[in-house]
C-alpha positions in Angstrom: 0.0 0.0 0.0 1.0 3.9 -0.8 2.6 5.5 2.6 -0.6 8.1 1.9 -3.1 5.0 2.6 -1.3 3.4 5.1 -1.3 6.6 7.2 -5.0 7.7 6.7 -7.1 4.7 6.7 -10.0 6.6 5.6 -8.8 7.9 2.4 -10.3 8.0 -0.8 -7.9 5.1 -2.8 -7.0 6.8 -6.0 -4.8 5.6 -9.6 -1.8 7.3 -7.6 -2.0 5.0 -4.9 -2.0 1.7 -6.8 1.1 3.4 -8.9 3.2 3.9 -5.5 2.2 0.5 -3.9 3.6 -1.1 -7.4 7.1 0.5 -6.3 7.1 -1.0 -2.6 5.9 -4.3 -4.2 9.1 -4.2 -6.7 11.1 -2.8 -3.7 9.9 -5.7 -1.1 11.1 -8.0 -3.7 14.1 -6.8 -4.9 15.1 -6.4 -1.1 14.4 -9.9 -0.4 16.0 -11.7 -3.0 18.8 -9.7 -4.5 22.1 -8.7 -2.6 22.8 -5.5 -1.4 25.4 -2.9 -0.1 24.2 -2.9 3.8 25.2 -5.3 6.4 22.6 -8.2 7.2 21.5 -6.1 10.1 20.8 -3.0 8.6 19.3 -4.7 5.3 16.8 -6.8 8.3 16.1 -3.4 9.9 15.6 -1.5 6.7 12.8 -3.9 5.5 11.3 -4.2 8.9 10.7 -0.5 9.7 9.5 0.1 5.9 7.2 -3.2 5.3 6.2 -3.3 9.6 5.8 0.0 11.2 3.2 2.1 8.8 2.8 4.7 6.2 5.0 7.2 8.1 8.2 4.8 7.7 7.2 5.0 4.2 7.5 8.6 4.2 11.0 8.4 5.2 11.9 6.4 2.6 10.7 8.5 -0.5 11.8 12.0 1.4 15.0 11.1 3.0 16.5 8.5 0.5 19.3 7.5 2.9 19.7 4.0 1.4 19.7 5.2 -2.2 22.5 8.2 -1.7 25.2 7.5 -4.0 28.2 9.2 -5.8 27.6 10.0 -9.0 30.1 8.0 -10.6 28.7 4.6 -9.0 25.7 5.0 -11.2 25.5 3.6 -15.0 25.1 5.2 -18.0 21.7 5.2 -18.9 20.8 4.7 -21.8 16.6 6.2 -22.5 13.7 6.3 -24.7 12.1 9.2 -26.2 9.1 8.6 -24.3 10.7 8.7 -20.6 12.8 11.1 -19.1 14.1 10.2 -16.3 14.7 12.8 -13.0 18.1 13.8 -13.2 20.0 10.7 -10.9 21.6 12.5 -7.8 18.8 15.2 -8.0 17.8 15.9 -3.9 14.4 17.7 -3.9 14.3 17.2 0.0 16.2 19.9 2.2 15.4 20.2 6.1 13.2 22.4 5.6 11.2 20.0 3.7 11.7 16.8 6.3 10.7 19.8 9.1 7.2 20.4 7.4 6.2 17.1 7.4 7.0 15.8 10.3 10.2 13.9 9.4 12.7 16.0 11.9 12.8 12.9 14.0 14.4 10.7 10.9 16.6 13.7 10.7 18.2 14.7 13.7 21.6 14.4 14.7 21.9 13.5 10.9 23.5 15.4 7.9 20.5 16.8 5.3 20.0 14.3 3.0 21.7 16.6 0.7 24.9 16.7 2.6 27.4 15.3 1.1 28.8 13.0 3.5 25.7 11.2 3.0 26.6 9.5 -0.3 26.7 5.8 0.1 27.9 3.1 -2.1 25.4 1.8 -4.7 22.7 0.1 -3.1 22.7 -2.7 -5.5 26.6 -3.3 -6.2 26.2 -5.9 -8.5 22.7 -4.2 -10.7 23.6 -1.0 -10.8 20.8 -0.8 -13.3 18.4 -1.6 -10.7 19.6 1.0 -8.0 18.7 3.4 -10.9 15.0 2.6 -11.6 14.4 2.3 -7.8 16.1 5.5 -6.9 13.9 7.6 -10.2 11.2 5.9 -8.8 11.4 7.1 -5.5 12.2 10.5 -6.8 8.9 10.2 -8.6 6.4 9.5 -5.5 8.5 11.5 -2.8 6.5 14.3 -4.9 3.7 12.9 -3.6 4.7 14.1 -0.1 6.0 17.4 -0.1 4.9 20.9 -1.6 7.3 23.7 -2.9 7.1 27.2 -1.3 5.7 30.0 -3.1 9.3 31.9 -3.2 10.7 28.5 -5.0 7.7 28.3 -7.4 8.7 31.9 -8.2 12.5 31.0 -8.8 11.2 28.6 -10.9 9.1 30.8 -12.7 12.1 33.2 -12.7 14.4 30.9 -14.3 12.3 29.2 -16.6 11.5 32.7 -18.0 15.4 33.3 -18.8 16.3 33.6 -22.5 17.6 30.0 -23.9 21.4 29.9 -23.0 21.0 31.9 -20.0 23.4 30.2 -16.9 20.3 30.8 -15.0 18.1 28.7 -17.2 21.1 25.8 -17.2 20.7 25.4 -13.9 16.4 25.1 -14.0 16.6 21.4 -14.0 18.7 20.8 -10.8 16.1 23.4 -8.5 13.8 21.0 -6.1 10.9 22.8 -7.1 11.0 22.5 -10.8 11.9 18.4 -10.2 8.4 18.3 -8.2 6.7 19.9 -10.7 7.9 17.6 -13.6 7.2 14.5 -11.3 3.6 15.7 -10.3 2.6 16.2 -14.1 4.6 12.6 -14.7 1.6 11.2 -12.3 -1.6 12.7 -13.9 -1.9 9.0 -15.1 -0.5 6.0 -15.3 1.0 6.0 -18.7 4.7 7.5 -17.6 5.3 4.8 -14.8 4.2 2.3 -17.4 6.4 3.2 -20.0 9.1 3.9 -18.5 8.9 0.1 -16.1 8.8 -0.8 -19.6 11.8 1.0 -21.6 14.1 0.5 -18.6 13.3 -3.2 -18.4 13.8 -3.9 -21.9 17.5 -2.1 -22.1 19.9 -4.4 -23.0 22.5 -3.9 -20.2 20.5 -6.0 -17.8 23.0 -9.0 -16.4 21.1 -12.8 -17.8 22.8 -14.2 -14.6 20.8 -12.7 -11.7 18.7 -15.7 -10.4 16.7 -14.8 -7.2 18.5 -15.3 -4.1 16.5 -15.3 -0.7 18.5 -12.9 1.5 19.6 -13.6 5.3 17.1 -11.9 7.5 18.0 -11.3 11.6 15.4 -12.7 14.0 13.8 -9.8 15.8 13.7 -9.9 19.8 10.9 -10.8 21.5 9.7 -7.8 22.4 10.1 -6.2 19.5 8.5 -8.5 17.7 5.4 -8.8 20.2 4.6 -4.9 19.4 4.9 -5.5 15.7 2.4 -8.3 16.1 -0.1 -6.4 18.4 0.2 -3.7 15.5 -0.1 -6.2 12.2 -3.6 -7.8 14.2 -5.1 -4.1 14.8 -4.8 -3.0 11.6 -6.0 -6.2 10.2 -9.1 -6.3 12.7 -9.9 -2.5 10.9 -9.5 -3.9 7.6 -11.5 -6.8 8.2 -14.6 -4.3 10.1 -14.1 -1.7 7.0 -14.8 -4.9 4.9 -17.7 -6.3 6.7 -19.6 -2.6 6.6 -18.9 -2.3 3.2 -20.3 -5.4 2.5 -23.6 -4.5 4.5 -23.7 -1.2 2.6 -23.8 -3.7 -0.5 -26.5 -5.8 1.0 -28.8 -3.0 1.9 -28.2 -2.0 -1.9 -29.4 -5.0 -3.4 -31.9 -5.6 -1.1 -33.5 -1.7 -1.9 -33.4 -2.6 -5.4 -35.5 -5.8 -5.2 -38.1 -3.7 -3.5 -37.5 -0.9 -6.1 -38.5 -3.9 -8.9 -41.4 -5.0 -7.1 
C-alpha cells in the first residue's frame, strides 16, 4: 500500500495509490531476493521499519533517501527512450526544511540533510547497478507525492524558466527542487509515464542474464520487538477486516433496496 493509505485509513484510494504501492511491491522484492550494499542487520532493519511500522516509515523512505544516496560516478550510463525522461540521478528535492514540514525531523536529527554530502553511500545494489537506478527515479517520482514547494521557490522557478535560452540561470532550472516536483507531479496525472518507463528500462539491454533470485539472510527480531509488531499487524488487520464487513452490508442493503425498487 502507498505510505498516503497506510497513514489515513479513511482515504479516498486513487490511480496514484496503486502506482506507488507497485514500487514498494518491486522494492519488497528486490530487497528480499537480491544482494545488497548494507550489512545483514541493517538490510533486516531496513525492510522491517519500511514493510512493519506504517505509512509514516514509508514517508521516510521516499523523502530522506538515505539507502539510495550514491556518488555520481557509482551510477551507470543510462541509456533512455524518447518517451521517458528520467529525473536527473543525484537530484535531492528534500532539504530540512522540507523533512521539518512534514514531520520527518525525528528521521533527521543528529543526521546530515540528505543533501549533505557526507551522506553519499555506495550503490545500493553493487552488483545491478541498473536496478539501483529505476528504484532510486522511482522514488524521486512518488516522494513528490509528499511534499509541496514554497511560493518563493515556485517563483525562482518561474524566474528561471523565463530566462532567455542559454542563459546560466536557465542551465541550472533542471537541478532546482521545485521545478523536479513539478515535472514529477505532471509525470503522475496518469498512469502511462510509470508504465512506460517500467517498460523501456526493463527492456534495455544492459540488464545482467545471470541474476537468479536469491533469498537474503534476515535477523530474527527480539521478542519484544517482535510482540509490538504483532499487536500492530492484528489491529490493523481487525480495521481492515470491520471496513470490509460494513462495506459489504452497505452492499447488501443496496441490493436488497433494489429488489423492493422492482417489485
Amino acid at each position: 500500500m502507498s505510505a498516503h493509505l497506510v497513514e489515513n485509513r479513511g482515504a479516498i484510494h486513487t490511480f496514484r495509490d496503486d502506482l506507488e504501492s507497485s514500487f514498494w511491491v518491486i522494492l519488497w522484492t528486490i530487497t528480499m531476493y537480491c544482494e545488497t550494499s548494507l550489512s545483514v542487520e541493517a538490510h533486516s532493519e531496513f525492510i522491517r521499519q519500511t514493510f512493519k511500522l506504517g505509512g509514516h516509515e514509508k514517508r521516510s523512505v521516499l523523502l530522506l533517501q538515505l539507502v539510495f544516496k550514491v556518488t555520481s560516478n557509482s551510477l551507470p550510463d543510462t541509456p533512455t527512450s524518447n518517451n521517458v525522461v528520467p529525473i536527473p540521478p543525484n537530484t535531492s528535492c528534500y532539504s530540512s526544511d522540507v523533512l521539518t514540514d512534514h514531520g520527518l525531523s525525528l528521521y533527521a536529527s543528529n543526521k546530515p540533510t540528505p543533501d549533505s554530502d557526507n551522506l553519499q553511500q555506495p550503490i545500493l545494489f553493487p552488483k545491478q547497478p541498473m536496478l539501483h537506478q529505476l528504484l532510486k527515479n522511482l522514488v524521486d517520482l512518488f516522494g513528490a507525492l509528499y511534499w509541496t514547494p514554497s511560493p518563493s521557490d515556485l517563483w525562482v522557478v518561474d524566474y528561471a524558466a523565463s530566462c532567455p535560452k542559454g542563459d546560466p540561470i536557465q542551465d541550472h532550472l533542471k537541478t532546482l527542487s521545485a521545478y523536479c516536483h513539478q515535472q514529477s507531479i505532471s509525470r503522475l496525472q496518469d498512469h502511462q509515464y510509470v508504465i512506460n518507463y517500467l517498460v523501456d528500462h526493463l527492456n534495455l539491454e544492459t540488464w545482467p542474464t545471470d541474476d537468479k533470485a536469491v533469498p537474503q539472510e534476515i535477523t530474527v527480531m527480539e521478542y519484544d520487538v517482535a510482540e509490538k509488531l504483532d499487536k500492530a499487524v492484528v489491529l490493523q488487520s481487525k480495521h481492515i477486516c470491520e471496513l470490509v464487513e460494513e462495506v459489504e452490508r452497505q452492499h447488501k442493503k443496496a441490493r436488497l433496496a433494489g429488489g423492493h425498487n422492482k417489485v
